[in-house]
DSSP file (Angstrom, degrees, kcal/mol; ACC not computed):
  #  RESIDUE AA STRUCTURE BP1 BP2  ACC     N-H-->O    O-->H-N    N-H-->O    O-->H-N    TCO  KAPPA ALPHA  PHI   PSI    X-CA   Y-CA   Z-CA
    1    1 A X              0   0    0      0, 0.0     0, 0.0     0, 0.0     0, 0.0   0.000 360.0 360.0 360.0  19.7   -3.6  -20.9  -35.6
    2    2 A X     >  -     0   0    0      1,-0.1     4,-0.8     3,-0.1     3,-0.1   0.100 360.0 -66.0 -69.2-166.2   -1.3  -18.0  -36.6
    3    3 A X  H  > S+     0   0    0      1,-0.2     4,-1.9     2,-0.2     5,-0.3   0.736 121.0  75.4 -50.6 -20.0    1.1  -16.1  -33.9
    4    4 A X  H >> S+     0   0    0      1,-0.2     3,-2.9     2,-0.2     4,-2.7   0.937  97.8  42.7 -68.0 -48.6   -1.6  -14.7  -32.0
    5    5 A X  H 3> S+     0   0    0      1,-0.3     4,-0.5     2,-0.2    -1,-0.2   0.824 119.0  43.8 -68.7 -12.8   -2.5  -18.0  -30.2
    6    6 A X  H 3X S+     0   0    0     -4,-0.8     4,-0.7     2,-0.1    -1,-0.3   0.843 116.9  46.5 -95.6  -9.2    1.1  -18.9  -29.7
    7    7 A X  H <X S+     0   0    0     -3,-2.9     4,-7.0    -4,-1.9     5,-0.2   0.839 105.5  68.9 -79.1 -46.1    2.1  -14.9  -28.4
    8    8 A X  H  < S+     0   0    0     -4,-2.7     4,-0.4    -5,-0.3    -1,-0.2   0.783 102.9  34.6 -42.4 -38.8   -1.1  -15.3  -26.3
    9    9 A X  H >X S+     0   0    0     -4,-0.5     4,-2.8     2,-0.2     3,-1.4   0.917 118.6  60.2 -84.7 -39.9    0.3  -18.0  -23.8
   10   10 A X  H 3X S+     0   0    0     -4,-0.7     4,-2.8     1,-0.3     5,-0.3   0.984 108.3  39.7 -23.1 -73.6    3.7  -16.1  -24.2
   11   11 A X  H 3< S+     0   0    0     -4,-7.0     4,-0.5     2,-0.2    -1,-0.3   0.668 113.1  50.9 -58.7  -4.8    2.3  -12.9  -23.0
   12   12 A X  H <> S+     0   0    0     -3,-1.4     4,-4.2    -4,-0.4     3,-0.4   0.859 115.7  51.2-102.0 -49.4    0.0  -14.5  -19.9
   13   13 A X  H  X S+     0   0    0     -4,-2.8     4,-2.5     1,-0.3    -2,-0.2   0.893 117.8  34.7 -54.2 -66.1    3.8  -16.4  -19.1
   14   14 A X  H  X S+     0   0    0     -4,-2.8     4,-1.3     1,-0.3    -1,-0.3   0.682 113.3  60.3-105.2 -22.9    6.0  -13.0  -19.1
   15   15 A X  H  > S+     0   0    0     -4,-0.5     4,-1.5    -3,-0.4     3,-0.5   0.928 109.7  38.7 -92.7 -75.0    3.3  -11.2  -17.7
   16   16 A X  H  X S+     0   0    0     -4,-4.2     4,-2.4     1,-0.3     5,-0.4   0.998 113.4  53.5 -48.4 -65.2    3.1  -13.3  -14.5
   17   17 A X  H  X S+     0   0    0     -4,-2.5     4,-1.1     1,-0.2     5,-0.5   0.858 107.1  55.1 -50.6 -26.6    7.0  -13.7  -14.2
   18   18 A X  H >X S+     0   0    0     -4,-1.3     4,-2.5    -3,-0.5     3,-1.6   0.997 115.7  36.8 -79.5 -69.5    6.9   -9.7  -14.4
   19   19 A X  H 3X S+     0   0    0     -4,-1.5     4,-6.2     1,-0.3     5,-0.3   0.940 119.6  51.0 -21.1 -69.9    4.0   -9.4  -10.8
   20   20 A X  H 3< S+     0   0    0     -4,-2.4    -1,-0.3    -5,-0.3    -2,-0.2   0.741 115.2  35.8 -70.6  -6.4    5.8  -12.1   -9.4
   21   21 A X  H X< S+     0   0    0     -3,-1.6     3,-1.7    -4,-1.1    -2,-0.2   0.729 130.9  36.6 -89.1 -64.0    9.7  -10.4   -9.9
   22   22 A X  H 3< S+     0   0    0     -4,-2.5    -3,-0.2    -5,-0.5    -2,-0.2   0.809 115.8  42.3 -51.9 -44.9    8.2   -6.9   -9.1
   23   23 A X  T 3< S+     0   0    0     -4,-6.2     2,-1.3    -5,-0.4    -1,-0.3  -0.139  74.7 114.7-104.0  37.6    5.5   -7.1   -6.6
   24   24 A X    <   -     0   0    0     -3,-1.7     2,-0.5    -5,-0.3    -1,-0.0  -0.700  51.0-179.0 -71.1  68.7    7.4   -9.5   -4.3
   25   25 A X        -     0   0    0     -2,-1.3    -1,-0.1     1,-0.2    -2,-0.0   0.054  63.1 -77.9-122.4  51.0    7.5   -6.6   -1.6
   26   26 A X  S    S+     0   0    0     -2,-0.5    -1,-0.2     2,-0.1    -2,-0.1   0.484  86.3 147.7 101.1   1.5    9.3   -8.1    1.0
   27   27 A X    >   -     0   0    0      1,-0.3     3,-1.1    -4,-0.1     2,-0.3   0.797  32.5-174.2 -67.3 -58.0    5.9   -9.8    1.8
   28   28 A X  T 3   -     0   0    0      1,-0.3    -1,-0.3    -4,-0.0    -2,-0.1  -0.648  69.3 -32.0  83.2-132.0    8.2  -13.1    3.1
   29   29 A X  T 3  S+     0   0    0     -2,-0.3    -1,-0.3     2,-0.0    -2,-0.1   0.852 110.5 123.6 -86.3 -22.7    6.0  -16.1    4.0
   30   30 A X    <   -     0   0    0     -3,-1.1     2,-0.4     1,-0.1    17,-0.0   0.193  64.5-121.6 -57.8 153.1    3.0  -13.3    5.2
   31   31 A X        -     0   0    0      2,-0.0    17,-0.4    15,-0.0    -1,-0.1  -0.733  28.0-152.3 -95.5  60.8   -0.9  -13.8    3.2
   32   32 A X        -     0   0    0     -2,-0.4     2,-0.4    15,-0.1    15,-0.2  -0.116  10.7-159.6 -31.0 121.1   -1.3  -10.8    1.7
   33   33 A X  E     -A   46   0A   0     13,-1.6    13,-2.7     2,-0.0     2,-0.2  -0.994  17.9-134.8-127.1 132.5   -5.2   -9.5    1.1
   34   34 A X  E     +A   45   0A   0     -2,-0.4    11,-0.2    11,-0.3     3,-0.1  -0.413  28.9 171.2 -73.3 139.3   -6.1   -7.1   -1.2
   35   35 A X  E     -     0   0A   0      9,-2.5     2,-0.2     1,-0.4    10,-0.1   0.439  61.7 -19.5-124.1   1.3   -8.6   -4.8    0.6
   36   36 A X  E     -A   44   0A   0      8,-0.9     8,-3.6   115,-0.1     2,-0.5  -0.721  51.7-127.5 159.4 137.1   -8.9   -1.8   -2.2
   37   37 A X        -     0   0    0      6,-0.3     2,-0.9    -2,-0.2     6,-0.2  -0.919   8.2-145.1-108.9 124.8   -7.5   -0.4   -4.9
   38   38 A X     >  -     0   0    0     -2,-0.5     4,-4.6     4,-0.4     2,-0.3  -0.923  51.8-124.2 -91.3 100.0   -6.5    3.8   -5.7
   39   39 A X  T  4 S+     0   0    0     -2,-0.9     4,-0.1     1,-0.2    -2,-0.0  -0.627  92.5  20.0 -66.2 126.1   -7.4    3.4   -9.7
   40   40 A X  T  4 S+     0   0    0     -2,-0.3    29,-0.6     2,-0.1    -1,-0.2  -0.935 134.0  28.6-106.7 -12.8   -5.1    4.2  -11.2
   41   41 A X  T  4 S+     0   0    0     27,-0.1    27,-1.1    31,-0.1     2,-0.3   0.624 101.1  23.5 -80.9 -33.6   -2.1    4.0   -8.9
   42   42 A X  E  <  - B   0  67A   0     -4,-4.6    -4,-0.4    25,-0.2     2,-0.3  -0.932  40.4-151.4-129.8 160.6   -2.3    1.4   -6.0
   43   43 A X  E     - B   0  66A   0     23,-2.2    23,-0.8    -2,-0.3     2,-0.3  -0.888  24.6-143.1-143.3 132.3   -3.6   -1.6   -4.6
   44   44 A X  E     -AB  36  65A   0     -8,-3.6    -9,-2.5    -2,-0.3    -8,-0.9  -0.424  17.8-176.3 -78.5 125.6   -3.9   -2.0   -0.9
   45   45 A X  E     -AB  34  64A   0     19,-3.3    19,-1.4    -2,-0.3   -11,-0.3  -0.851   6.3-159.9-134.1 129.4   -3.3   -5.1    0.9
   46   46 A X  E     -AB  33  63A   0    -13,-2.7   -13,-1.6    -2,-0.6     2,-0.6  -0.494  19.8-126.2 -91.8 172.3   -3.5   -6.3    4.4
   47   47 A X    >   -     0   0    0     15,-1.5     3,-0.6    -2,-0.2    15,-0.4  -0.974  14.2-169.8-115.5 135.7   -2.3   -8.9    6.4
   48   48 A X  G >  S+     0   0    0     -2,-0.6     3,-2.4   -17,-0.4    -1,-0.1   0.704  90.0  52.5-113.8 -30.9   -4.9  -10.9    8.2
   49   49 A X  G 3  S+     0   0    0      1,-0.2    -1,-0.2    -3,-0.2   -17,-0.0   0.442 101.8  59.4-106.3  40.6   -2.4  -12.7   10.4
   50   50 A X  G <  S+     0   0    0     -3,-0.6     2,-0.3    12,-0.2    -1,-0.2   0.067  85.5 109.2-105.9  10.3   -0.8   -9.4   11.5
   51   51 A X    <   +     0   0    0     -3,-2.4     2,-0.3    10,-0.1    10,-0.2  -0.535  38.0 156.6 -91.7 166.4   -4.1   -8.4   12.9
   52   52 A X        -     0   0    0      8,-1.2     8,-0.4    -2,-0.3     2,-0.2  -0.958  41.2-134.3-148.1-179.1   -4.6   -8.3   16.7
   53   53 A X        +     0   0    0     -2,-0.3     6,-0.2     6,-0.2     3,-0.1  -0.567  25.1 178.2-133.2  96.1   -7.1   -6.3   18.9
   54   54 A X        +     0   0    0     -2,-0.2     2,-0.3     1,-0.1    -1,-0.1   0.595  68.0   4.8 -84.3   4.3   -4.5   -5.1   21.6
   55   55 A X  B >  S-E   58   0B   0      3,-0.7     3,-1.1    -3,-0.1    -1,-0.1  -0.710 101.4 -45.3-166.5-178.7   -7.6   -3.2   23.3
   56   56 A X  T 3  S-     0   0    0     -2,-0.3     3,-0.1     1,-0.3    -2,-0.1   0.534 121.0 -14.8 -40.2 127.3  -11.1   -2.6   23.3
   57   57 A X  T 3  S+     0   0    0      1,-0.1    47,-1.0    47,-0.1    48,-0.8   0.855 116.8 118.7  54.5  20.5  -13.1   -1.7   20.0
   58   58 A X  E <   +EF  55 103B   0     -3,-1.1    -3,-0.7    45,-0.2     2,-0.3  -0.979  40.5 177.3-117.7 125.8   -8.9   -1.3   18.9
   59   59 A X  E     - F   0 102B   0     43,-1.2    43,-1.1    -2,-0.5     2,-0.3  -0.842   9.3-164.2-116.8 177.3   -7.3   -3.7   16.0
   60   60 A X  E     + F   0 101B   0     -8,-0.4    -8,-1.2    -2,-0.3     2,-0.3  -0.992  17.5 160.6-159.3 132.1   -3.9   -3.4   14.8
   61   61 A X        -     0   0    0     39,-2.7    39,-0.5    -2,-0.3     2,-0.4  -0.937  41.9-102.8-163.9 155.9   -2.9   -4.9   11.8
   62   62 A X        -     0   0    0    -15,-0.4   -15,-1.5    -2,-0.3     2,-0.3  -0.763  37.9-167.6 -74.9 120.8    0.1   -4.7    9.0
   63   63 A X  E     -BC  46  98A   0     35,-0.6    35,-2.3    -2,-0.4     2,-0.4  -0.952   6.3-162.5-101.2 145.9   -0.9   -2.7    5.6
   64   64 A X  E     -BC  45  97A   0    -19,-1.4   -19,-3.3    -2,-0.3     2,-0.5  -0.994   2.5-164.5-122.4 130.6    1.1   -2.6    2.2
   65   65 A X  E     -BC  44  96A   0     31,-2.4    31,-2.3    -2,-0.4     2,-0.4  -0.994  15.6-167.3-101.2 131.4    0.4    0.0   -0.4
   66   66 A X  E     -BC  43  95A   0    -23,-0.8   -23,-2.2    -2,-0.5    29,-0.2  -0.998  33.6-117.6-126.2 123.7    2.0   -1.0   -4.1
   67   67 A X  E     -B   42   0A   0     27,-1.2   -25,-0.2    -2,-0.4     3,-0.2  -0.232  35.3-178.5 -45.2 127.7    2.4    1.0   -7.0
   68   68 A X  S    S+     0   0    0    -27,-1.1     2,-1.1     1,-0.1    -1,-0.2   0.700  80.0  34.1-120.3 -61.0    0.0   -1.3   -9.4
   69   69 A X  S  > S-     0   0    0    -29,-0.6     4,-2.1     1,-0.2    -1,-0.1  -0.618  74.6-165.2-124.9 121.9    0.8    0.9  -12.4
   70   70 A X  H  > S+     0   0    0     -2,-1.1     4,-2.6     1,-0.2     5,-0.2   0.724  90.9  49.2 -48.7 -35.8    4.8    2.6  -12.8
   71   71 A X  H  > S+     0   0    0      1,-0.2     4,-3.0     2,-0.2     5,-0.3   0.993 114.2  42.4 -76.0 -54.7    4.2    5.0  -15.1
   72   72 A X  H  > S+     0   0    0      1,-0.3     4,-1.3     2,-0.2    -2,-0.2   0.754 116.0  48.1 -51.3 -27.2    1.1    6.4  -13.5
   73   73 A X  H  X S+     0   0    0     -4,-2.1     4,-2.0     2,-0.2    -1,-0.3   0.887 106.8  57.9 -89.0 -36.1    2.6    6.4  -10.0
   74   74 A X  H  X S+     0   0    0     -4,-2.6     4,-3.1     2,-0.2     5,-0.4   0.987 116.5  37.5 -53.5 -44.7    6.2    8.2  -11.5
   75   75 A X  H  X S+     0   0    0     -4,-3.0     4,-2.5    -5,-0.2     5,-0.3   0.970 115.4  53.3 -72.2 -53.5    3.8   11.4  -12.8
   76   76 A X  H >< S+     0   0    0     -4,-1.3     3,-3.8    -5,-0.3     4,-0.3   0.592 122.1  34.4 -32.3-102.0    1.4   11.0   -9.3
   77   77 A X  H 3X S+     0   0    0     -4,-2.0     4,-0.8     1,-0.3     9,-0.2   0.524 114.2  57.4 -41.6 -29.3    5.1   11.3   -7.3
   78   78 A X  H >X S+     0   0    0     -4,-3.1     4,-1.8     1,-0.3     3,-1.5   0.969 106.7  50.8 -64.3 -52.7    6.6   13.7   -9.8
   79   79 A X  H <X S+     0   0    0     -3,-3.8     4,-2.3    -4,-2.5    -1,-0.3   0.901 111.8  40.0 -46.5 -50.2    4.0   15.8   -9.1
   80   80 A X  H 34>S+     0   0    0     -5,-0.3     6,-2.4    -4,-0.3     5,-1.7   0.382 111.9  64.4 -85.4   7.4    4.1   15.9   -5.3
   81   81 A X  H X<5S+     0   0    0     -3,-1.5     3,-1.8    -4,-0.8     4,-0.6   0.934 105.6  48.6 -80.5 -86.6    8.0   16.0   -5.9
   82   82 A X  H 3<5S+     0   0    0     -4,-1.8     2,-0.7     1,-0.4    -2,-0.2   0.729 104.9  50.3   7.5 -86.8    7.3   19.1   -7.4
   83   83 A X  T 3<5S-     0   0    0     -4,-2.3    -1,-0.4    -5,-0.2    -3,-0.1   0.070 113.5-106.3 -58.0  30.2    5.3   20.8   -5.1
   84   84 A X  T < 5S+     0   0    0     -3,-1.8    -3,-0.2    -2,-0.7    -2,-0.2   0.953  88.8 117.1  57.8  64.4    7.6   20.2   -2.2
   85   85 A X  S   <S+     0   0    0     -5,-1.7    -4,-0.3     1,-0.6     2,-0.2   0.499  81.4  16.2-136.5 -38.5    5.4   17.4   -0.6
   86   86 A X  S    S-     0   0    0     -6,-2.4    -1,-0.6    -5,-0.2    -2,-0.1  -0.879  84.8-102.0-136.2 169.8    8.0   14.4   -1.0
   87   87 A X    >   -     0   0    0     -2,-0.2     3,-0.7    37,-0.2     4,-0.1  -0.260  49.1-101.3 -72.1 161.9   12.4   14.2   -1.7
   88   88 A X  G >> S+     0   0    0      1,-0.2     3,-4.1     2,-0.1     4,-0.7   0.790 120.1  81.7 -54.3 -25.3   13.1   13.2   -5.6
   89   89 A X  G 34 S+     0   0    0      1,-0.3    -1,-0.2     2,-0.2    -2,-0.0   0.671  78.2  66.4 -48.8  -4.5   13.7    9.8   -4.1
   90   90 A X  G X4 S+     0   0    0     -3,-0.7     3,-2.9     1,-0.2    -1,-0.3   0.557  78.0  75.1-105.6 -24.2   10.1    9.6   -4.3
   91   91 A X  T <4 S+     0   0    0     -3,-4.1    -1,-0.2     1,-0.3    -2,-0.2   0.993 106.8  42.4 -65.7 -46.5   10.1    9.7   -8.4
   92   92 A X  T 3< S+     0   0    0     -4,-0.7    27,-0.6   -15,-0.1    -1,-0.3   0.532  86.7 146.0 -78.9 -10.3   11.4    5.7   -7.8
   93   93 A X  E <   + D   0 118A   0     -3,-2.9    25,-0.2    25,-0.2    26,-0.2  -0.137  16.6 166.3 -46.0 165.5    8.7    5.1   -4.9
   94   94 A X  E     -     0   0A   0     23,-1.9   -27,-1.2     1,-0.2     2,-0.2   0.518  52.7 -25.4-122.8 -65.8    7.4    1.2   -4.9
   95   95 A X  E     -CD  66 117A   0     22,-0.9    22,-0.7   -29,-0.2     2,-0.5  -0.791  46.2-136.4 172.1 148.0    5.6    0.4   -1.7
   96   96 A X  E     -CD  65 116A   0    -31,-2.3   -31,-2.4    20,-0.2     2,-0.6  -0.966   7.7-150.6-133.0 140.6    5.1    1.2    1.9
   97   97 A X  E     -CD  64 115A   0     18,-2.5    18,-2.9    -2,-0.5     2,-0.3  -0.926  25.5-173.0-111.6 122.5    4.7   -0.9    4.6
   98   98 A X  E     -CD  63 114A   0    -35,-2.3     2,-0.9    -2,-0.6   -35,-0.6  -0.803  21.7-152.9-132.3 134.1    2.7    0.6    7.3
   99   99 A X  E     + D   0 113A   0     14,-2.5    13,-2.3    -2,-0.3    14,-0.6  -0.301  30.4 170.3-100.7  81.6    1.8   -0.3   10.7
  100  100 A X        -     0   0    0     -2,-0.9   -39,-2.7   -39,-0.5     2,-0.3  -0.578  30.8-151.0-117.1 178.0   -1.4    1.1   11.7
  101  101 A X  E     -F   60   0B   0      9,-0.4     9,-3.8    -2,-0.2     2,-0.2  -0.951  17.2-160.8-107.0 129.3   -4.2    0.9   14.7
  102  102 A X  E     -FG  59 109B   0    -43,-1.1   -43,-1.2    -2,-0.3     2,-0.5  -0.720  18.8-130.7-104.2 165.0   -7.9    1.7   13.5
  103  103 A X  E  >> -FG  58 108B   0      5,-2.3     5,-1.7    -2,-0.2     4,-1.6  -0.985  17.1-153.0-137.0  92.6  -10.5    2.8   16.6
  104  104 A X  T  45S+     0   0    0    -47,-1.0   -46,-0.1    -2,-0.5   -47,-0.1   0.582  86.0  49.1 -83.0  -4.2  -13.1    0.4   15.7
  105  105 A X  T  45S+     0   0    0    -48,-0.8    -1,-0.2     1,-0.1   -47,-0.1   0.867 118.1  33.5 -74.8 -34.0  -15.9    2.8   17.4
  106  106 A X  T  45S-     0   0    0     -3,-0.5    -2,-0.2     2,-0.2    33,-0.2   0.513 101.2-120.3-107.3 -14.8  -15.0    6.3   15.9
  107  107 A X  T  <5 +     0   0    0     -4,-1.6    32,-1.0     1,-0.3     2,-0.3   0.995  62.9 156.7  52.2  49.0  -13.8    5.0   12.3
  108  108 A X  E   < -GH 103 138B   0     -5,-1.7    -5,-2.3    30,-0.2     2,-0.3  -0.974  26.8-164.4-130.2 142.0  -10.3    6.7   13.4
  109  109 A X  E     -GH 102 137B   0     28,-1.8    28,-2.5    -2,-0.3     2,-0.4  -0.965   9.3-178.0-114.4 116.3   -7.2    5.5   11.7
  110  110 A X  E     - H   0 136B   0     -9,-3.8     2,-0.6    -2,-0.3    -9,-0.4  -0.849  21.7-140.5-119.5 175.9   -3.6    6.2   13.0
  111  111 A X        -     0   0    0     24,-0.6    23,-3.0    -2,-0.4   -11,-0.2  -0.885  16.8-170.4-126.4 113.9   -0.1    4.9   11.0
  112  112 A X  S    S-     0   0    0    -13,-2.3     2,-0.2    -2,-0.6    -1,-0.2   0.959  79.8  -9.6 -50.1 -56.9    2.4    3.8   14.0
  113  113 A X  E     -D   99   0A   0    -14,-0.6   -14,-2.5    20,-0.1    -1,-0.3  -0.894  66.9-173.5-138.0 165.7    5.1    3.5   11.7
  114  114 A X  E     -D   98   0A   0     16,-1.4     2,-0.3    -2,-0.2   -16,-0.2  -0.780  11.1-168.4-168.0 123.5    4.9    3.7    7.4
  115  115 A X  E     -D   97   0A   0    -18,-2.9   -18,-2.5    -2,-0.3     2,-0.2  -0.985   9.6-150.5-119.8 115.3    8.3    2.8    6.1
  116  116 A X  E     -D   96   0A   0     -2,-0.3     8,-0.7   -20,-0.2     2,-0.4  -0.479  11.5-167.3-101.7 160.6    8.4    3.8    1.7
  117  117 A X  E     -D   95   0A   0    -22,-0.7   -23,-1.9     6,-0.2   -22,-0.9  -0.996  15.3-130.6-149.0 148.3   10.7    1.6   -0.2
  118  118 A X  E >   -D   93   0A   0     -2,-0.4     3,-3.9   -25,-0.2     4,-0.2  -0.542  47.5 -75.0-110.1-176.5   11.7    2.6   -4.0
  119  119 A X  T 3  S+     0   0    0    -27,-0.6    -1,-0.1     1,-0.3   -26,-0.1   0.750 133.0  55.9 -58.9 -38.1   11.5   -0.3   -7.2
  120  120 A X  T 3  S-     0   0    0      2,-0.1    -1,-0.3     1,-0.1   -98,-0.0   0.410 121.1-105.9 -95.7  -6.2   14.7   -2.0   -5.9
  121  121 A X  S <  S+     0   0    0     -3,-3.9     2,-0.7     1,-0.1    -2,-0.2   0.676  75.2 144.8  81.2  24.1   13.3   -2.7   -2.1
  122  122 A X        -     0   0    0     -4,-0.2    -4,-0.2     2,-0.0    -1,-0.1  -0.665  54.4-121.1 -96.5  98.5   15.5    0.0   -1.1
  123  123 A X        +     0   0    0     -2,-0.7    -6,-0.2    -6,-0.1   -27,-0.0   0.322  29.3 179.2 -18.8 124.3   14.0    2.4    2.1
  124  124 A X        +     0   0    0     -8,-0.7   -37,-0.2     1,-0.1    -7,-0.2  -0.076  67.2  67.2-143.7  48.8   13.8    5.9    0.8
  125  125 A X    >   +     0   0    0     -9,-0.4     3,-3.5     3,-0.1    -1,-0.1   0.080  56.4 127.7-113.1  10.6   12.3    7.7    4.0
  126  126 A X  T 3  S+     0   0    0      1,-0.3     4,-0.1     4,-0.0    -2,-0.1   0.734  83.1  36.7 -27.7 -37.7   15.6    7.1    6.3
  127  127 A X  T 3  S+     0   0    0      2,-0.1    -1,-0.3     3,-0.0     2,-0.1   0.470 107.8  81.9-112.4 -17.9   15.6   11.0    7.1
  128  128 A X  S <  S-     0   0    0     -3,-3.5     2,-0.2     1,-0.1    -3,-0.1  -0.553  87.6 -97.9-106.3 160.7   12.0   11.4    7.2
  129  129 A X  S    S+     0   0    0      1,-0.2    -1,-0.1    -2,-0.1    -2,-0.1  -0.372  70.7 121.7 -73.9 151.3    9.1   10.7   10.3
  130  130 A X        +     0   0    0     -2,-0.2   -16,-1.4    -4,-0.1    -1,-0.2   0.229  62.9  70.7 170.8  21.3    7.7    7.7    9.7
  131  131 A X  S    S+     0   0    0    -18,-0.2     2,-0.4     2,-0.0    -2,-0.1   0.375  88.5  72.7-128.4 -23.1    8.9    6.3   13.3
  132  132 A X  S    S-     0   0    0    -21,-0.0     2,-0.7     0, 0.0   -21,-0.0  -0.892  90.7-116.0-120.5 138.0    6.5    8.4   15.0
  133  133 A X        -     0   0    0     -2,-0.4   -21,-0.3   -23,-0.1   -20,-0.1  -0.632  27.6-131.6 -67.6 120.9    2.6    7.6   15.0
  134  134 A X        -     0   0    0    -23,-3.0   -23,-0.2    -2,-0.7     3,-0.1  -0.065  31.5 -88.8 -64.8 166.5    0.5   10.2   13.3
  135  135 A X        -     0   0    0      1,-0.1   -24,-0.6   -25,-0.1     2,-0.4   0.160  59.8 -77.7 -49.9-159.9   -2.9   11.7   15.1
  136  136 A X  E     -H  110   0B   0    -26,-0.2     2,-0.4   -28,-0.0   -26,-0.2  -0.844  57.1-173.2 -53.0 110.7   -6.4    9.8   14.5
  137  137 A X  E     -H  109   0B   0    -28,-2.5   -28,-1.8    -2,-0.4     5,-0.1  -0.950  31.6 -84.1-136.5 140.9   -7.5   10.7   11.4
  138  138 A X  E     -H  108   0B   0     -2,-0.4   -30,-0.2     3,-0.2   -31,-0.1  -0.034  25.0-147.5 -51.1 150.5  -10.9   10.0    9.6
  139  139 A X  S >  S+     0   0    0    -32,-1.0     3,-0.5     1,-0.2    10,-0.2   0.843  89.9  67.0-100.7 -30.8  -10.8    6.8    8.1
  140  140 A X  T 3  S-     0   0    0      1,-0.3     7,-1.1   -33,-0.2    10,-0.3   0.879 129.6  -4.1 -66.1 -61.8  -13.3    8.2    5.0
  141  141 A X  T >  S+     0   0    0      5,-0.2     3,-0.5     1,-0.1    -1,-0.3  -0.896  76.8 168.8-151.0  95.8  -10.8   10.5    3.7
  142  142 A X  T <  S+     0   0    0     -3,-0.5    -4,-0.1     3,-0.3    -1,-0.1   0.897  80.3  34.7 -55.9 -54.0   -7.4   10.7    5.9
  143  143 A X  T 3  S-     0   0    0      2,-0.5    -1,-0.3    -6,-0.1    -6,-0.0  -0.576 117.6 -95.7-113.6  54.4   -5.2   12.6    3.6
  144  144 A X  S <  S+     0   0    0     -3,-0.5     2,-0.4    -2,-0.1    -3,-0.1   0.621 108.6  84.4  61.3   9.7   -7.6   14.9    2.0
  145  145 A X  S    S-     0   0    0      0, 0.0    -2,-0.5     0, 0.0    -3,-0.3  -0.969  96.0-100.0-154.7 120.7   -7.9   12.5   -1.0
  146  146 A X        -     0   0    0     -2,-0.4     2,-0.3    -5,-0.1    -5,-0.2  -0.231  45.4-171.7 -70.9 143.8  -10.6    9.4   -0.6
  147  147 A X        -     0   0    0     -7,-1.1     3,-0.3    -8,-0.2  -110,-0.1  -0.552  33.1-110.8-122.0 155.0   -8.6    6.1    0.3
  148  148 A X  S >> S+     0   0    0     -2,-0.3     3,-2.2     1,-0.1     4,-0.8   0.114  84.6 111.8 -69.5  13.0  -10.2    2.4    0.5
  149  149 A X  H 3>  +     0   0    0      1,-0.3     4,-4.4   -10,-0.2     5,-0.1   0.748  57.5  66.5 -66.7 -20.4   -9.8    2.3    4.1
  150  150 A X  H 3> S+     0   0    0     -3,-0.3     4,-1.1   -10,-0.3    -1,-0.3   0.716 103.6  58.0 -72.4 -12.2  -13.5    2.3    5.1
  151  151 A X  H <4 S+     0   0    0     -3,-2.2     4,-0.3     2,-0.2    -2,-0.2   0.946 106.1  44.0 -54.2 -50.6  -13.0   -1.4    3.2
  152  152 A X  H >X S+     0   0    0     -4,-0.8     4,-2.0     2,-0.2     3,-1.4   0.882 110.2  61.7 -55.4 -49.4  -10.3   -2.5    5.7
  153  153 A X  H 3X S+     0   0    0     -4,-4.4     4,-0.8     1,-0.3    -1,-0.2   0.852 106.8  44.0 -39.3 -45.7  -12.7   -0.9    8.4
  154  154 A X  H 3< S+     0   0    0     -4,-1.1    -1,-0.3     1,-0.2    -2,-0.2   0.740 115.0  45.2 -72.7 -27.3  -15.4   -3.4    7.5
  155  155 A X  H <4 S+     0   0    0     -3,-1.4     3,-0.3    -4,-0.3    -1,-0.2   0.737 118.5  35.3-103.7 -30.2  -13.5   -6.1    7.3
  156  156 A X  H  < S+     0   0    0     -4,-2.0    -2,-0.2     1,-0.2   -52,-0.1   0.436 118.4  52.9-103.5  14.2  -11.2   -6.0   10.4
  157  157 A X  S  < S+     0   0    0     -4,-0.8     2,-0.7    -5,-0.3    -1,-0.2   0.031  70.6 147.4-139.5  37.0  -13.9   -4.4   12.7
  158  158 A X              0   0    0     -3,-0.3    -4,-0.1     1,-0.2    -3,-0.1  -0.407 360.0 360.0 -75.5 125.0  -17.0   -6.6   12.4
  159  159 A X              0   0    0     -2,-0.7    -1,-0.2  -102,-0.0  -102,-0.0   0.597 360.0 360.0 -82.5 360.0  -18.8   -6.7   15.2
């Protein structure tokens, strides 16, 4: 009955209030579902009542990616900071809120809009595209780097 068991309830207590202050990400009333996690770095969620199918074998649906663990995601960004691939604003990144359409025949993914937001909920692509929809890109591996999207596929394109 020493300190651990009274630190335990502590730590479960500060540990939630930390999720809930941090990963609050603008989310509003919307029902986030997790659809996949990038170990060590993200976890993906979708919004089930942002999906639609605005036309054949097409749904269209709200995504969030969130920084799950800060340290890992500051060295990730630092790195592509580094190579010229994102602004320093990037070292602070958070979450992005993405709008995209999958092509539920071809397992092609595009992102209408994907808007990045740093720890404080502030947008830190103003200057950058993210307003314009990218091509169709394989949903397996989009960016060169394997994604959880073939999850999302399954779940928002069941026939």
């Amino acid at each position: 009955m020493g300190k651990d068991k009274l630190l335990r309830p502590a730590m479960f207590v500060a540990i939630i209030c930390f999720f809930l202050v941090n990963f609050n990400t603008d989310a509003g009333s919307e029902d986030w579902k997790v659809y996949g996690k990038m170990e060590p770095y993200f976890v993906e969620y979708y919004n089930p009542r942002s999906l639609s199918y605005p036309a054949k074998d097409i749904a269209k649906l709200r995504i969030k990616s969130v920084c799950a663990n800060r340290s890992k995601c500051r060295e990730l960004h630092k790195e592509w900071i580094d190579k010229g691939v994102f602004s320093p604003a990037y070292e602070k990144w958070a979450y992005r809120l993405s709008l995209v359409e999958i092509q539920c025949k071809t397992k092609k993914i595009r992102y209408v809009t994907a808007k990045n937001f740093d720890e404080n909920g502030k947008r830190i692509d103003r200057d950058e595209p993210g307003e314009r929809p990218t091509n169709w890109l394989d949903i397996k591996n989009p960016w060169g780097q394997p994604e959880p999207l073939e999850d999302l596929y399954n779940i928002v394109c069941k026939q």
